[in-house]
C-alpha positions as CSV (number, residue, x, y, z in Angstrom):
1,X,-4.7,8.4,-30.6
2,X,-2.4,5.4,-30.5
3,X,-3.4,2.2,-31.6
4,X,-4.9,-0.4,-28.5
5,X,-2.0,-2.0,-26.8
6,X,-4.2,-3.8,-25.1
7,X,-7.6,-5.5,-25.9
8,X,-10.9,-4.4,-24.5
9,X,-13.9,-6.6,-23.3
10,X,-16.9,-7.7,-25.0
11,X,-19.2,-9.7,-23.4
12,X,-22.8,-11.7,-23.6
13,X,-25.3,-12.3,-20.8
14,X,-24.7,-16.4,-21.3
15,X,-21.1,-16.3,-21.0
16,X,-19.3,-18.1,-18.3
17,X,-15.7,-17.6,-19.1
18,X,-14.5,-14.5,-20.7
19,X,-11.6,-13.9,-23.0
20,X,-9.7,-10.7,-24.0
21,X,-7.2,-11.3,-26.5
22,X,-7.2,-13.8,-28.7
23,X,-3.5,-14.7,-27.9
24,X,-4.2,-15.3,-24.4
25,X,-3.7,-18.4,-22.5
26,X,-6.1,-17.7,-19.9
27,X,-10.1,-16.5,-19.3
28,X,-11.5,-15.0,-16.6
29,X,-14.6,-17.3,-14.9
30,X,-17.5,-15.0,-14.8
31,X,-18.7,-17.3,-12.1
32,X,-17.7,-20.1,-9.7
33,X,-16.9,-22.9,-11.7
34,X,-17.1,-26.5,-10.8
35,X,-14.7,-29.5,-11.7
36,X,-15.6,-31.6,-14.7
37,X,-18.2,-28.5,-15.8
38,X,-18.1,-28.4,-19.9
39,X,-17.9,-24.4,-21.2
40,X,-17.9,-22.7,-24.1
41,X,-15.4,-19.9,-25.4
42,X,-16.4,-18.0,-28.6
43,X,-16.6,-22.0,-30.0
44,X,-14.2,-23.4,-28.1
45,X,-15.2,-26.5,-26.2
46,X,-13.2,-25.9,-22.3
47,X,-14.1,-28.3,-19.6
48,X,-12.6,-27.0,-15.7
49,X,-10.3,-29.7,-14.3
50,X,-10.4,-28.1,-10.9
51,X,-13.4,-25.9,-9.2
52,X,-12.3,-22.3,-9.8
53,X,-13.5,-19.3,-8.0
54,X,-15.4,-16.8,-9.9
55,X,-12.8,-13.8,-11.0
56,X,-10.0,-16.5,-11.2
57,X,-8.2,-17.4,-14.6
58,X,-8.9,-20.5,-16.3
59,X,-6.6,-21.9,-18.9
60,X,-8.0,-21.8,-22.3
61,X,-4.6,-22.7,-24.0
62,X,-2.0,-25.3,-23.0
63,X,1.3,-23.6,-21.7
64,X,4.8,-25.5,-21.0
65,X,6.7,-25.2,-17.5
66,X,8.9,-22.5,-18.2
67,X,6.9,-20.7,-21.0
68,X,5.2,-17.3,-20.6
69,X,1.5,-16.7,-19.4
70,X,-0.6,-14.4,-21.6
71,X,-3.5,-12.2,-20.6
72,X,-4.4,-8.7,-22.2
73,X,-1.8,-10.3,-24.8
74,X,0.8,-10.0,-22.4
75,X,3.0,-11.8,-20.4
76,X,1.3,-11.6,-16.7
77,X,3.6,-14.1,-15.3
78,X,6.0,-17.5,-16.5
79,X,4.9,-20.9,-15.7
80,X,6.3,-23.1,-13.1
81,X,4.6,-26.3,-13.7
82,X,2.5,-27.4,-16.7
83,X,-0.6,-25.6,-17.6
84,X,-3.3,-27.9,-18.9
85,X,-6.3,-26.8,-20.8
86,X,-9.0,-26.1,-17.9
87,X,-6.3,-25.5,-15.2
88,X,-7.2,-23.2,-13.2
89,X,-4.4,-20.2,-13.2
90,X,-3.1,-18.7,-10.4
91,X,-0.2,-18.2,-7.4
92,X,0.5,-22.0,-7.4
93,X,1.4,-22.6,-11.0
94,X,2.5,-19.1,-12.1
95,X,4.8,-16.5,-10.6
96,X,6.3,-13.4,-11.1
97,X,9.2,-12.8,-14.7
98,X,10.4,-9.5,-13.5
99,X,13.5,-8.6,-11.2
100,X,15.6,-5.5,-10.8
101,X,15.5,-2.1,-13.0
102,X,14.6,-2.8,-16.3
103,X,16.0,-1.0,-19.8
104,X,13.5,0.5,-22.0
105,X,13.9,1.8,-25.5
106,X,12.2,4.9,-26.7
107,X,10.0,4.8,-30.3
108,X,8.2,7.5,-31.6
109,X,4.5,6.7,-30.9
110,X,3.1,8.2,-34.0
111,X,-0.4,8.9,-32.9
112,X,-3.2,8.3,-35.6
113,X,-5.5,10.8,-36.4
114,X,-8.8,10.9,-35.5
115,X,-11.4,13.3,-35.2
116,X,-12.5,15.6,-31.7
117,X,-15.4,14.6,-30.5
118,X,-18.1,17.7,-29.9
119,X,-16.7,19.7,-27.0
120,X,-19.1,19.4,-23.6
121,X,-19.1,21.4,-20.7
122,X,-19.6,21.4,-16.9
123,X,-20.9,23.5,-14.3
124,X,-18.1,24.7,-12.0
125,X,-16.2,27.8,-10.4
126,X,-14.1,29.7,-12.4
127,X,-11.1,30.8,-10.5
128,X,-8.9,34.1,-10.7
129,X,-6.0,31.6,-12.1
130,X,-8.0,30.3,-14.7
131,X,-8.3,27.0,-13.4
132,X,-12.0,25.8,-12.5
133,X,-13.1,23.8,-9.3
134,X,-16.0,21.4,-8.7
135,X,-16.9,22.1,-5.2
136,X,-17.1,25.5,-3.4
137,X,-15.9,24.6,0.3
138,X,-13.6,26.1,2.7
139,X,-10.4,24.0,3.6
140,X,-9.0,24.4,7.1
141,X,-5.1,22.7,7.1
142,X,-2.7,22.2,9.2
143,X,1.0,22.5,9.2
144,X,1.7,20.1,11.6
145,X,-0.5,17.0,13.5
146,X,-0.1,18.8,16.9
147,X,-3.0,21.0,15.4
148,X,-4.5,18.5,13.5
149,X,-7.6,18.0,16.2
150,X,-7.9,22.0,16.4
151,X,-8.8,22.2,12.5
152,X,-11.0,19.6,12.8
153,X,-12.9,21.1,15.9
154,X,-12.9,24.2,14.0
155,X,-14.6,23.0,10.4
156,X,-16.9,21.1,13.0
157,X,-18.1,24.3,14.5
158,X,-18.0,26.8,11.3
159,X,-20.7,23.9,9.7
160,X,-22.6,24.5,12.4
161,X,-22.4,28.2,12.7
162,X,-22.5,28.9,8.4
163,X,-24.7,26.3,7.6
164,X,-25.6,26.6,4.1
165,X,-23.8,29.6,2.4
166,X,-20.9,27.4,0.9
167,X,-20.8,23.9,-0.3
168,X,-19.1,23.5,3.5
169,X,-16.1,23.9,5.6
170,X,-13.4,20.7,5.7
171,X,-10.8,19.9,8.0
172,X,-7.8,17.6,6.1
173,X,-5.9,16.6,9.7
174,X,-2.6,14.7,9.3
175,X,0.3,13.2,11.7
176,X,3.2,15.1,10.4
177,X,5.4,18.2,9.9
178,X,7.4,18.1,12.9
179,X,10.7,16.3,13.7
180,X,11.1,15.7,9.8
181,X,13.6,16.1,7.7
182,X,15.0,16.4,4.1
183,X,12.4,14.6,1.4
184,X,10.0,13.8,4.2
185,X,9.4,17.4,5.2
186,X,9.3,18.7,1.7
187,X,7.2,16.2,0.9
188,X,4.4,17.5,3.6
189,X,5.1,21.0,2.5
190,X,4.2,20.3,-0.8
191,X,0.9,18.6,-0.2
192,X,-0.7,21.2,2.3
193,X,0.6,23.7,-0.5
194,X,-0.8,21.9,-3.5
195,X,-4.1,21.5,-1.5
196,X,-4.0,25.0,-0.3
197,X,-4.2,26.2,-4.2
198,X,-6.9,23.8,-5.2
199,X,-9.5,25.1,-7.5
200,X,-12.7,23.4,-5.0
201,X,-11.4,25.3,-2.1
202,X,-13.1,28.9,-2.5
203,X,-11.2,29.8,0.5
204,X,-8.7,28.1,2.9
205,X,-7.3,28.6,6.2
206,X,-3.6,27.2,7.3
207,X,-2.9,26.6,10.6
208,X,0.4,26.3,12.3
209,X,1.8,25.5,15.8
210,X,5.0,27.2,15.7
211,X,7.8,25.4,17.0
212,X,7.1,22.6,14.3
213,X,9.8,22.0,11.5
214,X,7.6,22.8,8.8
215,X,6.9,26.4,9.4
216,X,4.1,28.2,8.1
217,X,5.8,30.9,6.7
218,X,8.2,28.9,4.6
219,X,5.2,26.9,3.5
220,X,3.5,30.3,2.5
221,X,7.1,31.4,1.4
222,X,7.2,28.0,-1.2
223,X,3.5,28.8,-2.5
224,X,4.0,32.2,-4.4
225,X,0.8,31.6,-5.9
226,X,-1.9,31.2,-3.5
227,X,-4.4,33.7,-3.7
228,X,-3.9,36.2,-0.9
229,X,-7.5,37.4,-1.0
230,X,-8.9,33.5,0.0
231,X,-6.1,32.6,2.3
232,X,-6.0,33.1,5.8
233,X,-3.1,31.9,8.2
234,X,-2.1,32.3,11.6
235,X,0.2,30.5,14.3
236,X,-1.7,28.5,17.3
237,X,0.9,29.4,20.2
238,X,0.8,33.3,19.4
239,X,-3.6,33.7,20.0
240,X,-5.4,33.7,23.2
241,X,-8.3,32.0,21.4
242,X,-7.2,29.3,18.2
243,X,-10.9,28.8,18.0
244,X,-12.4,31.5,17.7
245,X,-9.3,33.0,15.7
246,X,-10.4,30.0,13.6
247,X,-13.9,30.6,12.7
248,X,-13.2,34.4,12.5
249,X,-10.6,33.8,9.4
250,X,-13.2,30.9,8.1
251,X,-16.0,33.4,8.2
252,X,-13.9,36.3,6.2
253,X,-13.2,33.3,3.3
254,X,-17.1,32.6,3.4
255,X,-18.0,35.5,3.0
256,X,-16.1,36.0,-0.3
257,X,-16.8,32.7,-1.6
258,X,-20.4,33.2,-1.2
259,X,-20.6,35.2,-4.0
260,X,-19.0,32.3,-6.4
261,X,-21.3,30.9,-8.6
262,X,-21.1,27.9,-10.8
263,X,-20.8,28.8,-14.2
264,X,-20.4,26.4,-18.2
265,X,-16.6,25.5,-18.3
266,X,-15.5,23.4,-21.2
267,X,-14.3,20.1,-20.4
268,X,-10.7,21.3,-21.1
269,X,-10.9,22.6,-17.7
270,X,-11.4,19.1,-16.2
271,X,-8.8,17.4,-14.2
272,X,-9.5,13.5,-13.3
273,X,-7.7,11.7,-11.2
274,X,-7.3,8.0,-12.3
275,X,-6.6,5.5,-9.8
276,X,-8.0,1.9,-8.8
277,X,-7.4,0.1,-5.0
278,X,-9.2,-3.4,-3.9
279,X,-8.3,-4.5,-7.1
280,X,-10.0,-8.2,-8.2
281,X,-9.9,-10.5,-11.3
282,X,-12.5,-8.0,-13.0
283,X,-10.7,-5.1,-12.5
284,X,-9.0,-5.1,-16.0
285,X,-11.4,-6.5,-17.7
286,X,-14.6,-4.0,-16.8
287,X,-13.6,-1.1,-14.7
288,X,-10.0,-0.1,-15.7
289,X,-10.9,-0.1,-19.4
290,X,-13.9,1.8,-19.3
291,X,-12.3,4.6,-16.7
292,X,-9.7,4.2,-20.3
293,X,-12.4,5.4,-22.1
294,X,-13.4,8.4,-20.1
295,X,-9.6,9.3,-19.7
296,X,-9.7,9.5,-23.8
297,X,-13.0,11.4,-23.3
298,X,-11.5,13.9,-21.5
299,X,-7.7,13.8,-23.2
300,X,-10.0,14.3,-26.7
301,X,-11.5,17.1,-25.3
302,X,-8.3,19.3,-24.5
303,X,-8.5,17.9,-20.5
304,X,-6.6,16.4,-18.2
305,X,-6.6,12.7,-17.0
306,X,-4.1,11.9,-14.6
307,X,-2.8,8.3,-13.7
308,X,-0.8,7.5,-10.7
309,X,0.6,4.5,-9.1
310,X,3.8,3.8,-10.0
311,X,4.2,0.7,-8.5
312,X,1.4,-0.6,-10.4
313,X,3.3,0.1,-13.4
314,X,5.7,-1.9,-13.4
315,X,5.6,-5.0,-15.3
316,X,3.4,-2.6,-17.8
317,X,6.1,-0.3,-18.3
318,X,5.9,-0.8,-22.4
319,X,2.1,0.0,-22.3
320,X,2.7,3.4,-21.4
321,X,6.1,4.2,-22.3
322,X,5.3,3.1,-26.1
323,X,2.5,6.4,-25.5
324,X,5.2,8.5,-24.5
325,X,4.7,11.7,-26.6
326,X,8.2,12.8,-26.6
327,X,11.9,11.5,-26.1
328,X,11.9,14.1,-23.0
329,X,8.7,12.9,-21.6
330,X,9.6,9.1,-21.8
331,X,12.8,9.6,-19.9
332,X,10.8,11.4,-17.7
333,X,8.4,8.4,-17.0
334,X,11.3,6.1,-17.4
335,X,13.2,8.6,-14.0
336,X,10.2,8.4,-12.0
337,X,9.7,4.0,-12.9
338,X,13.4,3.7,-11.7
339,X,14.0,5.9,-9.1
340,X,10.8,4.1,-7.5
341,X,12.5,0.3,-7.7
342,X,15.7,2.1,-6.7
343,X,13.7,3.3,-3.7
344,X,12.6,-0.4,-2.8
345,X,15.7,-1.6,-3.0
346,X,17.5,0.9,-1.1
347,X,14.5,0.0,1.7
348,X,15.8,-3.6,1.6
349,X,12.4,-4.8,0.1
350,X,11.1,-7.0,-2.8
351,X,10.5,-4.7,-5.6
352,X,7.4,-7.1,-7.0
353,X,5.7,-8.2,-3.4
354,X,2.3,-6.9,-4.7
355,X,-0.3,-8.2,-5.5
356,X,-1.9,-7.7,-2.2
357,X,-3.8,-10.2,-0.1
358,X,-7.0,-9.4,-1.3
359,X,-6.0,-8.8,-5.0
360,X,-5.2,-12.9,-5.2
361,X,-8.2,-13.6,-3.3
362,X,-9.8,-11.3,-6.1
363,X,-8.1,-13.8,-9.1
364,X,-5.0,-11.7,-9.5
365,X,-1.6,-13.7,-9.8
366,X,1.4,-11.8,-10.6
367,X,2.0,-8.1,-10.7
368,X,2.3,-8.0,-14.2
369,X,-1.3,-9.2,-14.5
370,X,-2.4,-6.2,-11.7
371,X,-0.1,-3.5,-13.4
372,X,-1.3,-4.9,-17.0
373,X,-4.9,-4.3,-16.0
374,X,-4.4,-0.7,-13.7
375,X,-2.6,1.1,-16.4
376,X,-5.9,0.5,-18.7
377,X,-7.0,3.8,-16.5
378,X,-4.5,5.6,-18.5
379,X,-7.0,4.6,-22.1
380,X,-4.5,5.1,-25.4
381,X,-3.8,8.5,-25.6
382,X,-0.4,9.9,-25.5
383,X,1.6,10.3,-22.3
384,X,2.1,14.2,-22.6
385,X,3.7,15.0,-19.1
386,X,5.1,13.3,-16.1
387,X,5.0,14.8,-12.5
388,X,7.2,14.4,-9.8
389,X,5.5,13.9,-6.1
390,X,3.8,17.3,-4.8
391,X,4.0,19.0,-8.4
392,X,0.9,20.6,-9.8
393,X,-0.4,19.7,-13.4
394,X,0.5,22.1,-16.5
395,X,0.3,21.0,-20.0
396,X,-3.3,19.6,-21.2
397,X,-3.4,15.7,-21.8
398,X,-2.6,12.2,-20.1
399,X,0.1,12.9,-17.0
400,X,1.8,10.5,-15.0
401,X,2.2,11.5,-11.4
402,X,4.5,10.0,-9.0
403,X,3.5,8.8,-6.1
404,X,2.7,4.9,-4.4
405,X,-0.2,2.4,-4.7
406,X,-1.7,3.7,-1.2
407,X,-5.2,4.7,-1.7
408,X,-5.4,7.6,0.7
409,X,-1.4,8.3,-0.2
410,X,-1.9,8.2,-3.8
411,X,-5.4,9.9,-4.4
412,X,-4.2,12.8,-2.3
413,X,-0.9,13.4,-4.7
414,X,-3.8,13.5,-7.6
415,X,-5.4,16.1,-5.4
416,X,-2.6,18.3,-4.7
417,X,-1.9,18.1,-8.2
418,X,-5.2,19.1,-9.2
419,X,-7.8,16.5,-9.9
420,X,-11.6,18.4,-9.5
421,X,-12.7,14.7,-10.0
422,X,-11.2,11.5,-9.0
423,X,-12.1,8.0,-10.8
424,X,-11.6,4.8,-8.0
425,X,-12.2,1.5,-9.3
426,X,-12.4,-1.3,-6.7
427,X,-13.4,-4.9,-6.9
428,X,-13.7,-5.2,-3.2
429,X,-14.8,-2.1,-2.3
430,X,-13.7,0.8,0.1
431,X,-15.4,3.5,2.1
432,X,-12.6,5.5,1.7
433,X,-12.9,9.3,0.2
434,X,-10.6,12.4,-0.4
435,X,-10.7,16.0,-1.0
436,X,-11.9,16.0,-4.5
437,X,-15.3,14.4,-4.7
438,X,-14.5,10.3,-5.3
439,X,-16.7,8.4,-7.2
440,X,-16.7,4.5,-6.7
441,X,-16.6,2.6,-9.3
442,X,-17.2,-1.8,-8.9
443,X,-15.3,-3.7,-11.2
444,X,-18.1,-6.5,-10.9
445,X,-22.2,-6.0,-10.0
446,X,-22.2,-8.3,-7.0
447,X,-20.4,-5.7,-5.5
448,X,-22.3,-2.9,-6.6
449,X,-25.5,-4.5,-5.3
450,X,-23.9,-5.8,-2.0
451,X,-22.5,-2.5,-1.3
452,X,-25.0,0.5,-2.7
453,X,-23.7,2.8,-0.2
454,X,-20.2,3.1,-1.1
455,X,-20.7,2.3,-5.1
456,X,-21.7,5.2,-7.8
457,X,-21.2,3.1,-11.1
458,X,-21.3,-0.7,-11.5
459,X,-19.3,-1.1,-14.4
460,X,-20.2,-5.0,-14.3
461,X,-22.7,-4.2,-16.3
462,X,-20.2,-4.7,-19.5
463,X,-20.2,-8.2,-18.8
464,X,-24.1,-8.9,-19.0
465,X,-25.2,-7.2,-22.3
466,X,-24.1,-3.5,-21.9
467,X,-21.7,-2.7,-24.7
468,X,-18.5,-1.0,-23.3
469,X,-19.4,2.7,-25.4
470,X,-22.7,2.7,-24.0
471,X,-21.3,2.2,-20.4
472,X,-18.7,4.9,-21.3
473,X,-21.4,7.3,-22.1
474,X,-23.2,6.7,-18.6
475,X,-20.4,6.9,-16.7
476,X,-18.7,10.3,-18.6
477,X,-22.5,11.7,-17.8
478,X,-21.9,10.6,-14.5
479,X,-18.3,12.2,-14.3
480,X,-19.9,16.2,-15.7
481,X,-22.9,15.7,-13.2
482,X,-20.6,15.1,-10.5
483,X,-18.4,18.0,-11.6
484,X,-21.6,19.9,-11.7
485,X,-22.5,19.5,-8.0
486,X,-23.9,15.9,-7.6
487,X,-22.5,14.6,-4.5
488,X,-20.7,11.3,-4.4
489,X,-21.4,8.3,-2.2
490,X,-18.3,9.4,-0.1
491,X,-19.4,12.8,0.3
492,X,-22.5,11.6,1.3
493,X,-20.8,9.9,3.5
494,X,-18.5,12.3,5.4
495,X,-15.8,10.2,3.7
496,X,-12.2,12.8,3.7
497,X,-9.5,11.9,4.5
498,X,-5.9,12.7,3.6
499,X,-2.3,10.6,3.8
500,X,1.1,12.1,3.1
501,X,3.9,10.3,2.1
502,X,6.7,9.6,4.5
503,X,9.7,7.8,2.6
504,X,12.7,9.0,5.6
505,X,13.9,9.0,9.5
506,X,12.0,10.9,11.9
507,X,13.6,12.8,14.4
């Protein structure tokens, strides 16, 4: 493992303000803090000049107009007035140090040793490829959104029909694959392909129109490796009857996967998808870090965390590149960081607009301060392997998958590429869910008690006594139960949905 870029939180019940590095300039107020209010951090005396909301940074050292801001012992942003002790820290005294494409240098990252921790296991279905899925459902896809309501009407009525002998049937509608072109068009291909080999899908049905650009049998064509004896496919425009064609093909896959069983897999076999969205002024100081530590869990244990996001990388680019396992691999990371700003810029658009609305109504300033705090998903283990958009997961080990900040975009790359489990930390909250079963996890406990429908860990809980391994070891118990079988909030729900990415001209 590589030494801690970045430090990690520990916290008392009577704190008020919260520090993570020492060489930082700001704290986070645990509460809403009022003007003239005297506070204590680790001994030193800090009163608030201004009120500050709770999540917002207060300054705990004085900083020059001009002079970098430090949080996470990093620069999050450079000053543009003078920062006074108490100050509170945010889009009207600091702003944004990064601009353009940026060089990077590569250095070996010389991981320390350390020793595996006892190998666990989870209860899931072993595949003919090896590879070992979560859920037992059938899928029903789409090649294009002029059969997008036809899947759904068929899932709709195969639930009713085959209650209870899979884990149940799931339609993933979507607006596109006709009248596109070039990246755009591959780009759908390679989702509905990716999700059409997904371990959790015991069988899956692809529908197409056929007049649509993205033809089903050049999708099939691009997807050598989807298993013929859980696939079924046929065009809409060439049966009398798409429904009942429909549940025909869905009852042939049930009545294979039936017979699947869940069986012990090691956690080598686990694929987690890392990604955060409704970021706040906790987020990278509860939540991130401690989906860190389960992303180590599961690195340590020969597994598969993958982090996504690229936009929400930048201004943390040396966090993770310094992890880059290999010269190849950090140019690899280094292509897909580039080619993104490039892809801004050729767009005509600011390449550091984020953060959003709610993420500096949440306390964050700058993007560096988001990006510092959203690549703490990634923990400290080496970067092994970077994806492009649509590619599927090989080598064991921390990946980095292209692909935007969009929740539904972004966590439905980590599907195609193979999460069984994703990790979503939130600060604000979201209903939102995906193919692979989505568990919610609040940066801060207000929001885990305000919202106990949409939350599965509060991860607040670091911040009022809980030490950050023993939350670690709840929520990784949380993570094998989940891969076991236990549903999440979203599934509970009926929470899946699914977003491609469109980058080009439509026709």
């Amino acid at each position: 493992m590589t030494k801690a870029l970045i430090g990690e939180p520990t916290a008392s019940p009577s704190e008020s303000i919260h520090g993570v590095d020492p060489r930082d300039h700001v704290a986070t107020a645990l509460r809403d803090l009022l003007a003239g209010e005297a506070l204590d951090l680790h001994g030193q005396a800090v009163t608030a000049r201004a009120d500050i909301p709770k999540g917002h940074k207060i300054a705990v050292r004085a900083v020059a107009k001009g002079d970098d801001v430090l949080k996470y012992g990093w620069p999050i942003g450079r000053a543009v007035a003078d920062i006074a002790i108490g100050d509170h820290v945010h889009v009207h005294n600091v702003e944004t140090r990064l601009s353009g494409v940026e060089d990077f240098a590569y250095a070996d990252a010389h991981p320390e040793p350390h020793e595996a921790p006892p190998a666990g296991t989870f209860l899931g279905y072993r595949r003919k490829n090896g590879r070992v899925g979560t859920r037992n459902e059938i899928w029903v896809l789409c090649t294009v959104g002029c059969v997008a309501n036809t899947a759904r009407r068929i899932a709709e009525k195969a639930n009713t029909r085959f209650a209870g002998r899979v884990d149940g049937v799931f339609a993933f509608p979507h607006p596109f694959g006709c009248s596109q072109l070039g990246d755009d068009l591959s780009h759908t291909r390679k989702l509905i392909a990716g999700l059409a080999a997904h371990p959790n899908a015991g069988g899956v049905l692809i529908l197409g129109l056929g007049c649509e650009n993205n033809q089903l049998k050049a999708l099939l064509d691009s997807a050598p490796g989807l298993d013929p004896e859980r696939l079924r496919s046929f065009t809409t425009q060439m049966v009398e009857d798409e429904l009942e064609d429909g549940l025909d093909a869905v009852e042939q896959l049930i009545a294979i996967a039936e017979r699947d069983r869940r069986e012990p897999a090691p956690l080598s076999d686990l694929v987690v998808g890392l990604k955060c969205g409704g970021s706040d002024g906790f987020s990278g100081v509860t939540a991130n870090p401690l989906v860190g530590r389960i992303a180590d869990k599961v690195s340590d244990a020969g597994g598969t965390p993958v982090l996504t996001e690229i936009p929400e990388v930048f201004g943390a680019e040396g966090v993770l590149l310094a992890r880059a396992a290999t010269r190849q691999v950090f140019d690899e990371a280094v292509g897909v960081i580039d080619d993104f700003k490039r892809y801004f810029i050729d767009n005509h658009q600011p390449i550091y607009e984020n953060p959003s609305p709610g993420n500096i109504a949440g306390g964050i300033t700058t993007l560096e301060e988001k990006s510092l705090g959203a690549v703490q998903k990634g923990g400290r283990a080496p970067l092994v392997e970077v994806l492009r958009y649509g590619e599927q997961v090989g080598p064991h080990g921390l990946t980095l998958l292209e692909a935007p900040g969009n929740d539904a975009v972004s966590s439905t790359a980590l599907t195609a590429a193979g999460a069984t489990v994703i990790l979503f930390t939130t600060g604000r909250g979201t209903p939102l869910g995906f193919p692979a079963p989505t568990l919610k996890i609040a940066s801060n406990s207000a929001l885990a008690a305000r919202k106990p429908g949409w939350i599965d860990f509060d991860a607040g809980v670091v911040l009022s006594g809980q030490t950050m391994d023993a939350a670690a070891d709840s929520l990784m118990d949380l993570v094998v139960a989940t891969a076991s079988g236990q549903p999440t909030k979203a599934e509970l729900n009926g929470e899946r949905e699914i977003a491609i990415w469109k980058q080009g001209v439509t026709l």
